[in-house]
N, C-alpha and C positions, 0 to 999 in steps of 0.2 A: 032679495037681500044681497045675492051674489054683484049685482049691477051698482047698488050701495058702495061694497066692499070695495069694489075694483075703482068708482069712481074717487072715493078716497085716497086710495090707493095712489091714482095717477095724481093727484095733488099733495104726494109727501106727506099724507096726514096715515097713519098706522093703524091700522081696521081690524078686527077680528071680532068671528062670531061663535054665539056658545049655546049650545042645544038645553043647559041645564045651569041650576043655579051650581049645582058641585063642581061643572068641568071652569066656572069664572072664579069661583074659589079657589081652584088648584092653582089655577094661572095665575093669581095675583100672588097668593103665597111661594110661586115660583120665581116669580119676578123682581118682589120688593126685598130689596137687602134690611138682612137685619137690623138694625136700630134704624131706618130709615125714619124722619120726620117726615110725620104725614096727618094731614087734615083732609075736612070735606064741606059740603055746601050744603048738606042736610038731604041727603039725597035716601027717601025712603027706601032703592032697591038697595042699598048697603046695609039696611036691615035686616029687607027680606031675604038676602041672601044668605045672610050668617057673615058678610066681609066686615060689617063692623064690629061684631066681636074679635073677630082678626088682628085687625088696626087696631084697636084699643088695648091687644093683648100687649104680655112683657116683652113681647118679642121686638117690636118697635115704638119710637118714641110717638105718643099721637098728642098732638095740640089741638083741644076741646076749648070751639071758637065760643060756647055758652060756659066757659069757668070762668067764674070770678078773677079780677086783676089781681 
């Protein structure tokens, strides 16, 4: 993983890794500003982590690409 990280790294793309689903949840809820508009792609682990309850909370704006026009 570390070889992962580092080769991202050296291509400007921003890497990190997380031993648990709570230490990815801290971080994203550390990172996204409040009302932040935020969608996704349907990605099962933002389930299984508990981060799309997160995003869907009041805390930020989330645009829910399956509502209705």
């Amino acid at each position: 993983m570390e070889n992962i990280i580092k080769a991202l790294r050296k291509n400007n793309i921003e890497a990190h890794y997380f031993s648990t689903a709570r230490e990815i949840y801290d971080y994203i809820e550390k990172i996204l500003p409040e009302g932040a508009k935020i969608s996704n792609g349907g990605a099962q682990s933002l389930i299984d982590s508990g981060i799309m309850g997160l995003i869907k909370s009041e805390k930020y704006n989330y645009i829910d690409r399956f509502a209705p026009l």
